[in-house]
N, C-alpha and C positions, 0 to 999 in steps of 0.2 A: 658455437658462435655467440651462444647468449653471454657465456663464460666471459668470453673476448671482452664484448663491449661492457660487462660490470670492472674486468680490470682496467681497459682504457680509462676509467673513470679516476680509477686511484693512482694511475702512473699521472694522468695530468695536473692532480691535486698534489703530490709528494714529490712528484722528482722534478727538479727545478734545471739542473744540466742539457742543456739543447740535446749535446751529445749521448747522455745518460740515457734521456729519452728517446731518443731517436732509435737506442741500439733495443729498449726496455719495447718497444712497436715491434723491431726486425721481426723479435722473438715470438711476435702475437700474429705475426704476419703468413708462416705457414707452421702447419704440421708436425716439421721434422725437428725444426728448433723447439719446439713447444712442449713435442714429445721427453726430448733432452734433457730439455730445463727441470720438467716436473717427475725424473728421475736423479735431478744431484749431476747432468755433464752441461757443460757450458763450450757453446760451438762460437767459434768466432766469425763476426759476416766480411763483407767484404771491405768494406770503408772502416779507418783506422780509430782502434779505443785500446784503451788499455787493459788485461788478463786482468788482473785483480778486480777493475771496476767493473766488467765486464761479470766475474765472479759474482762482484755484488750485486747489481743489478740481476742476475738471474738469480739469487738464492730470493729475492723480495718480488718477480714476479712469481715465481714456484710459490714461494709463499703464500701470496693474497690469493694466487686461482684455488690452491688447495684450500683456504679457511671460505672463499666464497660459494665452492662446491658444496661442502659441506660434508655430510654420511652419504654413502649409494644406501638407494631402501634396499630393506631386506624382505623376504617371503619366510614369512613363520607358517610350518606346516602345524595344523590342528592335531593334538592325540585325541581330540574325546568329540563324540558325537551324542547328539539327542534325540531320545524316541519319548515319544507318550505312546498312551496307552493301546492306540489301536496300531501302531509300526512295530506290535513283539507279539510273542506268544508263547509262554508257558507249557511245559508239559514235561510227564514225568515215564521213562521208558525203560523198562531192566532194575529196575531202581535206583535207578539213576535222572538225574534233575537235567530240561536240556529249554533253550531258549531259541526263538525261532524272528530273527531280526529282518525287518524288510530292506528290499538293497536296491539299486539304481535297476535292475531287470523286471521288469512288471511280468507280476504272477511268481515270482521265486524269490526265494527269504534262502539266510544263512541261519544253518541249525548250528548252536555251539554248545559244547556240553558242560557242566557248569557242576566246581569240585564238591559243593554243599549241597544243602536244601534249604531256603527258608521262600517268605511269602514275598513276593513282588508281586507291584502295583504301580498303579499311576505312572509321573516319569521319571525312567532311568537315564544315566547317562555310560558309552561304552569308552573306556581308557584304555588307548592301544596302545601296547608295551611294547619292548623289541622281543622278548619270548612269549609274551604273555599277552589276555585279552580279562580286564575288569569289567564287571556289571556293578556300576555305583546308584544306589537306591538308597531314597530319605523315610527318615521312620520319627515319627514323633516322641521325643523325650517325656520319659512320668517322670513326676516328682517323688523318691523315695521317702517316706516320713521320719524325718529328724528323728533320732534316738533321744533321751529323756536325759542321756550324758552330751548332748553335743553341745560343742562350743559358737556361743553365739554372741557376736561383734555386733555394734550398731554407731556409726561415725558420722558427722558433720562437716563436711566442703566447708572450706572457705579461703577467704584471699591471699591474707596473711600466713596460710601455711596451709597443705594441701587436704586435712582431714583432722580430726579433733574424735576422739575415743570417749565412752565414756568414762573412763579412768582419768579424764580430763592430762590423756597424754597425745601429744601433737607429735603427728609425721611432716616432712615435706616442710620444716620451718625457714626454705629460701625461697618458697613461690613469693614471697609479697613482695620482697626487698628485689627479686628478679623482674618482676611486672613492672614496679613502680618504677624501675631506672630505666629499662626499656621505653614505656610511655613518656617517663619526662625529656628522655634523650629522640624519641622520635619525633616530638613536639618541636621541641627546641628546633632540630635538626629541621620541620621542614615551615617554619616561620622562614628562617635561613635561603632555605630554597625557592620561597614565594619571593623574596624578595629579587633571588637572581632572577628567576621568574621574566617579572617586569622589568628589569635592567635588561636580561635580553630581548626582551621583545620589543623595547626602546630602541635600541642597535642592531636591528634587522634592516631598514631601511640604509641609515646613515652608516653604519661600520658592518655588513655584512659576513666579512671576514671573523671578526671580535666576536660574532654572534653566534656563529657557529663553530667557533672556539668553544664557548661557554655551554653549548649543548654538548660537547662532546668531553670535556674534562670538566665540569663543575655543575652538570644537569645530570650528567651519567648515570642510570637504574644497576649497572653491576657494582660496586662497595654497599651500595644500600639493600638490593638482594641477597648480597654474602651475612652481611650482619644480622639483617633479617633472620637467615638461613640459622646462624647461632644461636640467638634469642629464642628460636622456636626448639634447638636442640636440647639447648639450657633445661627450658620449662619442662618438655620429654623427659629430659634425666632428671631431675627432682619429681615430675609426679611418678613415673618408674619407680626408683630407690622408695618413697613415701608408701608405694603399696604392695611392695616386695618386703619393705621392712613391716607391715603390719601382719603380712601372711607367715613369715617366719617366729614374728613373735608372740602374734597371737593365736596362730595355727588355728583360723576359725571355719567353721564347720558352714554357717551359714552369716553372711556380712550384709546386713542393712543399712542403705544409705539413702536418700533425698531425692525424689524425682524431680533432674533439673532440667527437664526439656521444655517447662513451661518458661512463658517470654517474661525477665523480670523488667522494672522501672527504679531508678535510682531516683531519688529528691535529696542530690548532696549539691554541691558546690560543681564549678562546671571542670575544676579540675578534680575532684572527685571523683564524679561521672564518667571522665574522660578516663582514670585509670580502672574503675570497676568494670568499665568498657570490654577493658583488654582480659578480665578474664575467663580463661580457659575451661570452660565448664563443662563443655561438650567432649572435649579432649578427657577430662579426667573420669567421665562415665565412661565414654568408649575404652579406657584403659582399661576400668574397672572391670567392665566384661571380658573382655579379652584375658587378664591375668587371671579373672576364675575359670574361664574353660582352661587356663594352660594350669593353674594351680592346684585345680579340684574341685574349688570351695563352692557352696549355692551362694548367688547374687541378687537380694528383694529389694523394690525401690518400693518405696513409702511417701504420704500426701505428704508434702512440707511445710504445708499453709501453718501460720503461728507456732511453726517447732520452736525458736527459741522466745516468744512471749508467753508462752503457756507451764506454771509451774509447775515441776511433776511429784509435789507432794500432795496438794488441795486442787488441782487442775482451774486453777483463776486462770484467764486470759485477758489481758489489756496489754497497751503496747507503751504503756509508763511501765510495766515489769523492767524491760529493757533499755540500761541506758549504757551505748557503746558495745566493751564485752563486758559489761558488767550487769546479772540479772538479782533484780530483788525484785520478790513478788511485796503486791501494794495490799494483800489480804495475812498472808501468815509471815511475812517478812522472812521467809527462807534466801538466803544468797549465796550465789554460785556463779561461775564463769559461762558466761552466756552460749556457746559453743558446746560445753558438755552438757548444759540443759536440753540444749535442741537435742543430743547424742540420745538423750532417757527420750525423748519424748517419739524419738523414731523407734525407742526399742519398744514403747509400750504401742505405738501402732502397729505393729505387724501383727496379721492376724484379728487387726480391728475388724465388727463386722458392719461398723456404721461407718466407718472414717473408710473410703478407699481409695485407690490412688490419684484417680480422677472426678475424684468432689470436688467442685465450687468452693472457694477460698471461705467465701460469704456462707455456706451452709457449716461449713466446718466449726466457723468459731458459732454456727447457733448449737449445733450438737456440744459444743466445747462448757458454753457458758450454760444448756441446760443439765448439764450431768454436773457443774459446777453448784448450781442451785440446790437442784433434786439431794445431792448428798449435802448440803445444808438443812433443808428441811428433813429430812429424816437423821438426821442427827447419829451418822454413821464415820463422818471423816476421823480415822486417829490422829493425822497431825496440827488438827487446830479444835481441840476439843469445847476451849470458853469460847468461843464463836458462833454467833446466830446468825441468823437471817438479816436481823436490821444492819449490823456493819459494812454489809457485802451490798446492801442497799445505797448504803453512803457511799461506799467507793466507786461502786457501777450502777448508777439507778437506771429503771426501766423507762426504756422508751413511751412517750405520751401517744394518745389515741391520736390526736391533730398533728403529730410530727411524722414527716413521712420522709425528713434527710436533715441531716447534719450541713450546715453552712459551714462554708471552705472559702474565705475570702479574704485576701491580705486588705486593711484599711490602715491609711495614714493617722498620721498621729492627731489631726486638725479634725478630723471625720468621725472620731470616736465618740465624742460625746452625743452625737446628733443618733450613731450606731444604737447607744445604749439607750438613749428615750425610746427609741423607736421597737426596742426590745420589753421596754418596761410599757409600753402602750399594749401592746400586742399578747404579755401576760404569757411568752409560751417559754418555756426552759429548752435548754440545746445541749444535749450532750454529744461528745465524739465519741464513735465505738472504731 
């Protein structure tokens, strides 16, 4: 009956024929018509219409009642059940292994005898089969120690293309051109729609009819969940293919990448922000895991704090190394593509035993900048041998005793001179670290 009155609702909305409707009621009126209808027969009533429209009319109530009903639920029966420790019990008889399961009868257990031997504990879980009964138990994975031949990858995430080697060779090079066109097109797209927005909610009052036109063919969520639906398949198959193609080609043994579960902040442009928004970074870890258990390979995530401002010959760290993807360190002038710098810089943290994955950003670059120092004064670096102490002074000098933060504050153009007296009164120097 509930059925009945969702479709009266649409017969009164769609069918406009006194007659059409009248006959599209008959049908909702008992049983036997009803029954008919939402098998494909059409019974004709008593008062006169025509077979064909007759015909139509029942294929579009059949219709609407079957899309309003919807699925009947189903009853999914469970295979697997769960015991802990104290619902089993072990033991060993004949030489043979047998397990003793508590059941719904208090004071009696099912003994099952069981084809192996090994150690159970904690909680099992039992998978009923149609010939068979599994005992499934979790055992802690050890890490085997790398052989002195294995092959070991270290890569760098990023927008414009899904991974960066340090071969300075890119996988995955249509993630960014995928992102960017989706975000500029969903942008666009619902500026668009704000504005029917307010157009419809203008014409709810005065054109009701209009109004609810516009919610249902030009407010509509399915084309815009379909495309959605795409854009997400897209980016799926490019990060797929990006780390299928790196396990094929570089058959690595152990693949180090970037711990990105920590929350980043963009200070770009607001359409900037708006597409680094969109990406996928959660999505391309959980791949990552997922294709080394299917692949084989071990998977380490390493601290990311200053991977690509920190050089990896003289280990200087400041964030003028970095400008775009282009890195030049501001102490020994080495340059390189900013992306395969971060790449070395995760291969030489693994295994760091001060850097680990969840350091403080802030403690990282002080370990960074004191081992930077330390092999200056001992006078140990090979690749910046005429280098002392005083250069590395001028580029990065030390924090004063009175300065306790760095000033961060945009001043207009009128306001600056009154800024720098006030600096030169004050006698203290300000550097940005």
């Amino acid at each position: 009956q509930s059925l009945f009155v969702q479709v009266r609702k649409k017969i009164s909305r769609h069918i406009k024929t006194e007659n059409e409707r009248h006959y599209a009621f008959w049908i909702l009126k008992g049983y036997k018509q009803f029954a008919a209808c939402m098998v494909g027969e059409v019974l004709l009533p008593s008062f006169s219409i025509d077979p064909k429209v007759a015909k139509k009319i029942s294929e579009y109530v059949g219709r609407t009642a079957r899309k309003l009903k919807g699925n009947p639920p189903k009853v999914k029966k469970s295979t697997t059940v769960k015991f802990d420790a104290n619902c089993y019990e072990v033991f060993e008889k004949g030489n043979r292994q047998y397990i003793k399961l508590m059941s719904l009868e208090r004071g009696k257990r099912i003994i099952l005898p069981l084809l192996g031997k090994t150690k159970i504990e904690g909680n099992i879980s039992l998978l009923l089969k149609k010939t068979s009964v599994e005992i499934l138990i979790s055992q802690e994975l050890k890490h085997i120690p790398l052989p002195k031949e294995a092959t070991l990858v270290a890569v760098d995430f990023g927008y414009t293309e899904v991974m960066t080697d340090t071969q300075n060779e890119r996988y995955g090079k249509g993630l960014g051109s995928i992102l960017t066109k989706a975000t500029d097109d969903l942008n666009d797209k619902m500026i668009k729609r704000n504005k029917l927005h307010a157009l419809e909610k203008k014409r709810r009052v005065a054109r009701p009819k209009t109004a609810r036109r516009m919610r249902k063919y030009n407010l509509g969520q399915e084309k815009q969940q379909k495309n959605q639906r795409k854009v997400e398949a897209s980016i799926s198959r490019e990060i797929n293919t990006a780390i299928n193609q790196i396990a094929k080609v570089k058959k690595p043994m152990l693949l180090i990448t970037e711990d990105l579960s920590a929350s980043f902040t963009f200070r770009k442009s607001k359409k900037m922000n708006r597409r680094l928004s969109r990406w996928v970074r959660g999505q391309i870890q959980e791949r990552i895991q997922f294709k080394a258990l299917a692949e084989g390979f071990r998977h380490e995530q390493v601290n990311p704090a200053y991977g690509s401002q920190t050089c990896p010959l003289c280990d200087f760290v400041d964030f003028k190394n970095r400008k775009g993807d282009v890195f030049r360190c501001c102490h020994c002038q080495h340059e390189d593509v900013a992306d395969r710098v971060a790449a070395l810089n995760y291969e030489k943290r693994f295994g760091d035993q001060e850097i680990h994955r969840y350091t403080p950003y802030r403690q990282v670059k002080a370990i960074l900048l004191e081992r930077f120092h330390r092999r200056l004064e001992e006078e140990k670096s090979s690749t910046v041998p005429d280098r002392t102490l005083a250069p590395a002074e001028e580029a990065h000098p030390p924090l004063l005793s009175k300065q306790r933060y760095s000033r961060k504050r945009e001043i207009s153009q009128t306001g600056r001179s009154r800024q720098r007296a006030k600096q030169n009164e004050n006698a203290y120097i300000f550097t940005r670290f």
